[in-house]
Backbone as numpy.savetxt, mean C-alpha at the origin, in Angstrom:
# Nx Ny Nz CAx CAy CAz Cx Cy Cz
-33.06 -57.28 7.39 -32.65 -56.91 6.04 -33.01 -55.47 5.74
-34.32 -55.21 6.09 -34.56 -53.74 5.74 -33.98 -52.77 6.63
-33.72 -53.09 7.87 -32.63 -52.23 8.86 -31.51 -51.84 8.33
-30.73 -53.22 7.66 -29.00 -53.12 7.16 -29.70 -52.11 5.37
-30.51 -52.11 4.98 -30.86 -51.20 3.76 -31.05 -49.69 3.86
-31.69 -49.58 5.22 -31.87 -48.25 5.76 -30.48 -47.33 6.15
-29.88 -48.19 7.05 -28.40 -47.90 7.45 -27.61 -47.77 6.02
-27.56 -48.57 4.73 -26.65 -47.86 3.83 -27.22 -47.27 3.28
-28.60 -47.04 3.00 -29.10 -45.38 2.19 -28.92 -44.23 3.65
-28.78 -44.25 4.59 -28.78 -43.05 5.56 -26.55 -43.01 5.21
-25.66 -44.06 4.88 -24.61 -43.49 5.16 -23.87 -42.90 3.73
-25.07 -43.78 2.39 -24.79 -42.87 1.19 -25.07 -41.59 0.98
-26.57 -41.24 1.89 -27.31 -39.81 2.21 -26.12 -39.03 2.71
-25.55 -39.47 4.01 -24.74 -38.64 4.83 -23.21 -38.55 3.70
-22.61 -39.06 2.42 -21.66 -39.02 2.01 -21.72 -37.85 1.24
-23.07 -37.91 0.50 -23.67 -37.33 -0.43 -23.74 -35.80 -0.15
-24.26 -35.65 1.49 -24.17 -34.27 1.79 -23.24 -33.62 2.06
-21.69 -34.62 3.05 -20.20 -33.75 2.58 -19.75 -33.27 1.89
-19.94 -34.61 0.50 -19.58 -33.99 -0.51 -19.69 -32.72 -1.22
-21.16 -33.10 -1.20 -22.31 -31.39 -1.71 -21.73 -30.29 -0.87
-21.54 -30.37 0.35 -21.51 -29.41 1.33 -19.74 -28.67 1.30
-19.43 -29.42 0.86 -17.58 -29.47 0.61 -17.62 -28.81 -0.51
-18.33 -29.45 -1.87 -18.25 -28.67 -3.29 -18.56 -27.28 -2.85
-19.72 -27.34 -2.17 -20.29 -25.45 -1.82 -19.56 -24.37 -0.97
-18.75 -25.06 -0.47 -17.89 -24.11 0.20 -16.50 -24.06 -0.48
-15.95 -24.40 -1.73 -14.83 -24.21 -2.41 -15.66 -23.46 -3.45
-16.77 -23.59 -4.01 -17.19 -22.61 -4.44 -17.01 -21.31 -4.85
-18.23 -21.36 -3.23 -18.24 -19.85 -2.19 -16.81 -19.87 -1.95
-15.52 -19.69 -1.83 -14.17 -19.77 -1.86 -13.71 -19.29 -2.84
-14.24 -19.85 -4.13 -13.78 -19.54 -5.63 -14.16 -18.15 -5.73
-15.52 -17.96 -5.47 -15.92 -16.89 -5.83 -16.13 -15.49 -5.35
-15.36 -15.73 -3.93 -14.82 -14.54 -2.92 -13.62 -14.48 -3.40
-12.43 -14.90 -4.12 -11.35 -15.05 -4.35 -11.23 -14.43 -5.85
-12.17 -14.66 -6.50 -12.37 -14.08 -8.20 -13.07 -12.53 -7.48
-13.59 -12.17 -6.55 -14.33 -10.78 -6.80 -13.41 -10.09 -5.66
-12.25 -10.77 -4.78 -11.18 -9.95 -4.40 -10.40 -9.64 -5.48
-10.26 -10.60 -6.82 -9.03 -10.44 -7.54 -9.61 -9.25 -8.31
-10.54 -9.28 -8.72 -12.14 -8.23 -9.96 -11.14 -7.05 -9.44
-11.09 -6.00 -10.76 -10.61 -4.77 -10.83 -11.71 -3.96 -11.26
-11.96 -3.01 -10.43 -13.54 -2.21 -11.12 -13.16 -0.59 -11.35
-13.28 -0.38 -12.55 -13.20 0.94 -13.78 -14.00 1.52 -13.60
-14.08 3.37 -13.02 -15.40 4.07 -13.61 -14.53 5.78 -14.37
-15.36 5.78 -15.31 -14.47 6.96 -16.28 -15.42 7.38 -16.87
-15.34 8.67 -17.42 -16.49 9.67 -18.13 -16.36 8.86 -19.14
-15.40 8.51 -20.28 -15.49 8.15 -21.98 -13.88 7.36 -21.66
-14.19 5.90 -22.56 -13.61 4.99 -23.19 -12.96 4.88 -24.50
-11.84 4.59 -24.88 -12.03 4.55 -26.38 -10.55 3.47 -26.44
-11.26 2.28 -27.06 -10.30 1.17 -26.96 -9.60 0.60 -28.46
-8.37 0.54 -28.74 -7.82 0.34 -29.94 -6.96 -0.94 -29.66
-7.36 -2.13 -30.07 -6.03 -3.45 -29.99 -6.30 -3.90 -28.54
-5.08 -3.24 -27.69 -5.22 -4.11 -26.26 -5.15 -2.71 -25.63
-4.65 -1.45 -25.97 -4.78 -0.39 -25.39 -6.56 0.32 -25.33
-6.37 0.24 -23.65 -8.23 1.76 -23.41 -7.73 2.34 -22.79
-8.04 3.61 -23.54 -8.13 4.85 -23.10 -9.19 5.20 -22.54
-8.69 5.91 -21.38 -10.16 6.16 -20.39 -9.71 7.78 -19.43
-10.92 8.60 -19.76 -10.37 10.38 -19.63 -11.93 10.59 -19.37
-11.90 11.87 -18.78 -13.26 12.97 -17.84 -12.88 12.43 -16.63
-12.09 11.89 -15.49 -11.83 11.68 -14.62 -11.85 10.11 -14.46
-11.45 8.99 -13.63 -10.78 7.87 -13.81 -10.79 7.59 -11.97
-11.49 6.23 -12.12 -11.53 5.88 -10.47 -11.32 4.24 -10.94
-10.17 3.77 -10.01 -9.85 2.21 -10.09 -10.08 1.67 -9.10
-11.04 0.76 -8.78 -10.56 0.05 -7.16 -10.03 -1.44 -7.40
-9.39 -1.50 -6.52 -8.27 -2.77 -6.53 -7.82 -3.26 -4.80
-8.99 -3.90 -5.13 -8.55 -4.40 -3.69 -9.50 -3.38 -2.37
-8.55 -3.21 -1.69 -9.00 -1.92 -0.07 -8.41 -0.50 -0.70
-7.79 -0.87 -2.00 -6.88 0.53 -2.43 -8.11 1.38 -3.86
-8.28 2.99 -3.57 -9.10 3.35 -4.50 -8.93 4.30 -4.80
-8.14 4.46 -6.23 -7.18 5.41 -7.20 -8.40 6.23 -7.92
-8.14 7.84 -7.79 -8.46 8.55 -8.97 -7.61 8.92 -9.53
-8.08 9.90 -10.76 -7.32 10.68 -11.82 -7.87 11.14 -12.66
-7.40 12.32 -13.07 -7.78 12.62 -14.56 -8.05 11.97 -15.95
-7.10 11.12 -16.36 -7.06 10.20 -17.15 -6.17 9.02 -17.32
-6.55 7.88 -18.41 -5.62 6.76 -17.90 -5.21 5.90 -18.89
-4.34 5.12 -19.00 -3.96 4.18 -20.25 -4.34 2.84 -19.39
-4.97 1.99 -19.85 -5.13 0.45 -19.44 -4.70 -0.24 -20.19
-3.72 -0.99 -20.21 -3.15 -2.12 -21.31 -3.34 -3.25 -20.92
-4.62 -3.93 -21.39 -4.75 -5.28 -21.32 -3.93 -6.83 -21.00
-3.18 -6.41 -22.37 -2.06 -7.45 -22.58 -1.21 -7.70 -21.39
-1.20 -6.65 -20.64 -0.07 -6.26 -19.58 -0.85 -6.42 -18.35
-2.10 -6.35 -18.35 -2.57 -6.02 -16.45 -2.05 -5.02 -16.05
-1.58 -3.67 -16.90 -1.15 -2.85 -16.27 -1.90 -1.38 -16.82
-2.11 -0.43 -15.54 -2.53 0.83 -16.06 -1.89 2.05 -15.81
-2.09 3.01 -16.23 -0.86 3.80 -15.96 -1.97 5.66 -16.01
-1.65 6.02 -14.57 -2.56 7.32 -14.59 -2.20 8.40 -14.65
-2.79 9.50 -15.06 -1.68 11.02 -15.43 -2.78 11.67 -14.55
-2.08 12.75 -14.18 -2.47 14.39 -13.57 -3.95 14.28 -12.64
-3.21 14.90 -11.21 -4.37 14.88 -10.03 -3.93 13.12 -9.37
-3.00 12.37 -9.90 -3.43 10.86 -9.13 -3.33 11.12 -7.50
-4.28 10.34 -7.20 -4.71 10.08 -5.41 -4.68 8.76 -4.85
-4.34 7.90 -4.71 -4.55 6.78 -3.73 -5.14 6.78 -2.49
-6.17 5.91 -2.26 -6.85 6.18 -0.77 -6.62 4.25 -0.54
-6.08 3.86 0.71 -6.05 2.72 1.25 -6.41 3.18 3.02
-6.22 2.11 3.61 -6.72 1.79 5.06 -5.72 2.57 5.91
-4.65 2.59 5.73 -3.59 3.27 6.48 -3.63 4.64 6.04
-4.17 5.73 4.78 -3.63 6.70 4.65 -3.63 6.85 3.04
-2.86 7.81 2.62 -3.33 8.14 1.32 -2.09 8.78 0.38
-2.20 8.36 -0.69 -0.52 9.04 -1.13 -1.31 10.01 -2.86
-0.38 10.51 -2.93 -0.60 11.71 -4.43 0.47 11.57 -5.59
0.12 12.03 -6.13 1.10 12.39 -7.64 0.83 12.64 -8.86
1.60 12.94 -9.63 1.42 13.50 -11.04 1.24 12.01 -11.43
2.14 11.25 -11.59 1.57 9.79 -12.12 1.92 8.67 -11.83
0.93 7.30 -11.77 1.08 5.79 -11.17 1.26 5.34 -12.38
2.06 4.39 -11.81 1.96 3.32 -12.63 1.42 1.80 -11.86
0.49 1.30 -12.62 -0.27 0.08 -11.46 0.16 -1.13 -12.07
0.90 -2.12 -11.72 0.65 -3.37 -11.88 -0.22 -4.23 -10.79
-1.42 -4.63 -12.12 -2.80 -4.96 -11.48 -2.77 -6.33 -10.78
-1.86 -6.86 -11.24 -2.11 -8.50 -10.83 -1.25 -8.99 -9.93
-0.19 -8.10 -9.63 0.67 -8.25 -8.18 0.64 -6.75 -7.53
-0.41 -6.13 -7.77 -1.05 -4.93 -6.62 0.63 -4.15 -6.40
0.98 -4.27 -7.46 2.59 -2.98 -7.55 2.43 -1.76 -7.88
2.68 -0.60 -7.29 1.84 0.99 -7.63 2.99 1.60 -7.82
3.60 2.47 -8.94 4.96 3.32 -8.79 4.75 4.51 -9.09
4.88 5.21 -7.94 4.15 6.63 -8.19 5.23 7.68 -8.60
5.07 8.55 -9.37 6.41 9.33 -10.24 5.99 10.93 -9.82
6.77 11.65 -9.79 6.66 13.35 -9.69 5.76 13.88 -8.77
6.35 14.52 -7.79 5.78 15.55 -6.88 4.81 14.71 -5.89
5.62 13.27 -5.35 4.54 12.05 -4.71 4.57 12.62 -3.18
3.22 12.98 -2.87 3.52 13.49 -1.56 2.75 11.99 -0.30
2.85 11.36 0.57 2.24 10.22 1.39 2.08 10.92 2.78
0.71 10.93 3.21 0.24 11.13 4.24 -0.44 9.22 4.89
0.45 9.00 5.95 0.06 7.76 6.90 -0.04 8.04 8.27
-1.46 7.38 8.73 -1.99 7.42 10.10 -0.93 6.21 11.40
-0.73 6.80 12.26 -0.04 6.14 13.16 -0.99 6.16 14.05
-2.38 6.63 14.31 -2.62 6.79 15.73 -4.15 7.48 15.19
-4.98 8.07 16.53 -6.13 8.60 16.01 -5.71 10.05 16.82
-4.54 10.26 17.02 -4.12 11.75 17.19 -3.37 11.94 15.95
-4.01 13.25 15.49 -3.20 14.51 14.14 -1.81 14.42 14.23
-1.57 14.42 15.29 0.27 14.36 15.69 1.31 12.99 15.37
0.12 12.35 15.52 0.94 10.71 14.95 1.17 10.31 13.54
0.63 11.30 12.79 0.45 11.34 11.43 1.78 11.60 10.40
2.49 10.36 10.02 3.67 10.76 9.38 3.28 11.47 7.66
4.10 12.44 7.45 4.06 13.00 6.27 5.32 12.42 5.42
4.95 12.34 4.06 6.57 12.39 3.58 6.50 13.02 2.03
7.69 13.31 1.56 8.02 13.84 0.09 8.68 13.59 -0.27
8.60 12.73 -1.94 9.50 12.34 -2.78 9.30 12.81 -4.25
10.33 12.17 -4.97 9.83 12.11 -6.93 9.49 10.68 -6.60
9.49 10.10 -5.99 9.59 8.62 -6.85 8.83 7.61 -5.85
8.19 6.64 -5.79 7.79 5.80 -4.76 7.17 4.65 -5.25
7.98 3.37 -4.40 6.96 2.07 -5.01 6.05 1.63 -3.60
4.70 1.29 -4.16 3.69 0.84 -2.93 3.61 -0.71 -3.19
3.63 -1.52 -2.30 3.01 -3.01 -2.74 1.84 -2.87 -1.63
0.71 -3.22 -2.97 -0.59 -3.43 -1.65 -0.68 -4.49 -0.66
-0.49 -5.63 -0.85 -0.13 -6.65 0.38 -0.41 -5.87 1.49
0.63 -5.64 2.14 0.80 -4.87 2.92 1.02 -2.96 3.25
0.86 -2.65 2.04 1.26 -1.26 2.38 2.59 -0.81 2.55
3.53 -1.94 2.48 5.00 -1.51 2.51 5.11 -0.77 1.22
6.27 0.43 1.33 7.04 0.92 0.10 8.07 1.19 0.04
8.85 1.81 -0.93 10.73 2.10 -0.79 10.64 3.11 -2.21
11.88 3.80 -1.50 12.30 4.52 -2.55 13.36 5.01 -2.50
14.26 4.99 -3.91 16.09 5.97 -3.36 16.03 7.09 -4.11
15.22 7.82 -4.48 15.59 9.28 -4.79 15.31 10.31 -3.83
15.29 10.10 -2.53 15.47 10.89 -1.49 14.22 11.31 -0.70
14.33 11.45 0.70 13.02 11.60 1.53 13.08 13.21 2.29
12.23 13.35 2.46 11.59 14.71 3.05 10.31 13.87 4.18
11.15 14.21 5.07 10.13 13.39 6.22 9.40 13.94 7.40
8.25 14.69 7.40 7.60 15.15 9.49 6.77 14.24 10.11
7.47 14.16 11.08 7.23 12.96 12.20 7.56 13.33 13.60
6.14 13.18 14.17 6.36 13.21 16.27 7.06 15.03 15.80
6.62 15.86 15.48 7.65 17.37 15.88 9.16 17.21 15.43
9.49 16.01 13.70 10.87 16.52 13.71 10.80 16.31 12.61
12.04 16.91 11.77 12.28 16.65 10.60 13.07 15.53 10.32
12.90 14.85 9.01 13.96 13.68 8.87 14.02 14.03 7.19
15.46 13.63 6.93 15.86 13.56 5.64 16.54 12.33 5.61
16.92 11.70 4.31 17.51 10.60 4.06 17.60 10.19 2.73
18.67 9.71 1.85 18.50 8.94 0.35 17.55 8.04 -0.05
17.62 6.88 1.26 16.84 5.53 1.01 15.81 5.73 1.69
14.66 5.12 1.26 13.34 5.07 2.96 12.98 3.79 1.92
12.90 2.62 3.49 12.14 0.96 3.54 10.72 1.01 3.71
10.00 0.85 3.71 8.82 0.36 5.04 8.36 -0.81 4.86
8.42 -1.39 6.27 8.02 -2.72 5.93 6.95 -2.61 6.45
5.42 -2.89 6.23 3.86 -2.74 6.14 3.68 -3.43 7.22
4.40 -4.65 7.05 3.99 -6.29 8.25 4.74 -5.82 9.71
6.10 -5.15 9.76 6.41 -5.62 11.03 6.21 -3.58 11.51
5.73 -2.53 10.83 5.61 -1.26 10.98 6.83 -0.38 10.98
8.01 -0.65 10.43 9.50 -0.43 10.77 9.71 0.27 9.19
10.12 1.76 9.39 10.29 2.81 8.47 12.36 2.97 8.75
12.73 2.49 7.58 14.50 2.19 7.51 15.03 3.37 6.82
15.89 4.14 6.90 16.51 5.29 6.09 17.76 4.94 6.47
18.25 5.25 4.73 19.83 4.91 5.08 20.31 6.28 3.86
21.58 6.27 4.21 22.58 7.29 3.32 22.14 8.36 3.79
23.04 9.43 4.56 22.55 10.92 4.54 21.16 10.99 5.51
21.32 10.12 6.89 20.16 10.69 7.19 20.21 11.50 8.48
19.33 12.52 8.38 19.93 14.10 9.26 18.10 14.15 9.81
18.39 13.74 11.15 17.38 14.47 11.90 17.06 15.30 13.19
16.08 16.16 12.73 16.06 17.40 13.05 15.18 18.07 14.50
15.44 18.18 15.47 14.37 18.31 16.33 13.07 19.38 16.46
12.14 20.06 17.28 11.99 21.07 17.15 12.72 22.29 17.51
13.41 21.69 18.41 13.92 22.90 19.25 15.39 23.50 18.73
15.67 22.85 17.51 16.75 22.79 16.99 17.72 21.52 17.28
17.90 20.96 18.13 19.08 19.30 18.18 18.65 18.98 17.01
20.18 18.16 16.98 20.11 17.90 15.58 20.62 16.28 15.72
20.54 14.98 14.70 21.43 13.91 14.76 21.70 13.57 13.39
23.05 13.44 13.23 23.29 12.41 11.78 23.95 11.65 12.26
23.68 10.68 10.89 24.14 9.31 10.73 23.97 8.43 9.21
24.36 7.27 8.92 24.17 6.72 8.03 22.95 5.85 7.90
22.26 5.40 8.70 21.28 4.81 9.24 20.66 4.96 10.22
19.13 5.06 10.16 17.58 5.32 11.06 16.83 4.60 10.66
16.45 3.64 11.97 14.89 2.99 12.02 14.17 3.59 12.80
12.89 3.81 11.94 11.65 3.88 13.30 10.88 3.10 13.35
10.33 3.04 14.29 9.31 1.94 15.08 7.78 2.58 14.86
6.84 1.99 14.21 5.46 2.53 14.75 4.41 1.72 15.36
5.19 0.55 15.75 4.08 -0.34 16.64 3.42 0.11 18.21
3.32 -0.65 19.16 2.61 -0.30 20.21 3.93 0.82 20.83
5.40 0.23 21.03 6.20 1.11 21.50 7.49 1.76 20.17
6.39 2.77 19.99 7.10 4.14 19.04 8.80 4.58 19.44
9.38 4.82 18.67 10.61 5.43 19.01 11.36 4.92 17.79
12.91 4.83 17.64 13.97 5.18 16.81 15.43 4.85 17.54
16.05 4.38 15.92 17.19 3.98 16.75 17.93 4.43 15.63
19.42 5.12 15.54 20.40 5.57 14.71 21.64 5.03 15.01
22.68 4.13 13.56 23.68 3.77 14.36 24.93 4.09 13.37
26.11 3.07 12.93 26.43 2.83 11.88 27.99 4.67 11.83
27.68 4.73 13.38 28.40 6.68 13.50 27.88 7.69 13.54
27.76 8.12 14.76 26.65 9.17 14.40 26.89 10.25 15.35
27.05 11.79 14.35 27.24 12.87 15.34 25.67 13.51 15.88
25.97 14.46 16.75 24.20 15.17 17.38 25.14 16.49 18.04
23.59 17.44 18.44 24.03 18.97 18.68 22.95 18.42 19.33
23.52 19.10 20.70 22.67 19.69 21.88 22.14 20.74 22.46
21.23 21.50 22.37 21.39 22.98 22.74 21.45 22.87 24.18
21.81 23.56 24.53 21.54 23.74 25.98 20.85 24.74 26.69
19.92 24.43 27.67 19.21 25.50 28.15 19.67 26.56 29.03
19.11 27.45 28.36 19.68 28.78 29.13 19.76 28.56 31.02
């Protein structure tokens, strides 16, 4: 009798501790998941009216792996959204983008960067792998680091120039898409257009242009 008593306090003991042990790790779950979601503010002076803060003497947001300065900033509560003026910087894991001003939607990590947006991204741990680009206009999704934009690209990459209307990037599979007007430029002068360019920046780099496409060859002396 006291054997079969022992055996069900040792298999209520052992229920008791899954359970416990199960609650503590959804927890610890909950609460890595609330301080990934946590948005953290640092600014010289505050000044909050309704659902709008104002926040100016310089302005640092982190959100996520992504960590925005600026001069100054509008935070609208109501919205999850903030919006930064003059000097903005973005620093993430891949590289770093600029502009006169973001606009952040905080709660689906959406960044739309407006006027004079210049994006510097690392391909490699050589200087040379380092794509540059220039726009007015650019949307970032942090997820992944993908962005797009159609008011036109200014692109240096590998020793060439690229221009184009549209630029894709998809973050997940590394594949940079330009479509409408895209003219690229070699060093040596060759030239290719076409209506469409992908590049590749995974393990095997390169580019493909299709859709009609003329090219200049120089030829060597």
């Amino acid at each position: 009798m006291k054997l079969k008593k022992a055996v069900v306090y040792l298999i209520v003991l052992s229920c008791f501790f899954l359970v416990w042990t199960g609650w503590l790790a959804a927890t610890e779950t909950e609460l890595e998941t609330q301080a990934s979601e946590a948005v953290h503010i640092r600014a010289g002076y505050l000044r909050q009216v309704d659902d709008l803060v104002e926040l100016k003497e310089g302005v640092t947001i982190i959100r996520g792996d992504n960590e925005i300065t600026a001069e100054w900033a509008e935070l609208f509560r109501d919205e999850d959204k903030a919006v930064l003026y003059d000097g903005v910087k973005l620093v993430h894991s891949e590289g770093e983008i600029v502009g006169e001003q973001l606009t952040i939607f905080l709660e689906d990590e959406e960044y739309i960067f407006e006027n004079q947006v210049e994006l510097w991204q690392r391909d490699g741990e050589d200087d040379e792998d380092e794509l540059y680009l220039q726009t007015s206009y650019l949307e970032l999704f942090g997820e992944d680091n993908s962005f797009w934009t159609d008011q036109g690209v200014v692109i240096e990459y590998d020793r060439r120039l690229v221009t184009g209307d549209i630029a894709d990037y998809d973050g997940t599979k590394r594949e940079l898409e330009l479509l409408e007007n895209v003219h690229l430029e070699e060093e040596d002068g060759d030239w290719i257009k076409g209506p469409r360019a992908v590049f590749y920046f995974g393990d095997e780099k390169g580019f493909i242009m299709d859709g009609g496409i003329k090219m200049e060859i120089r030829l060597s002396d």
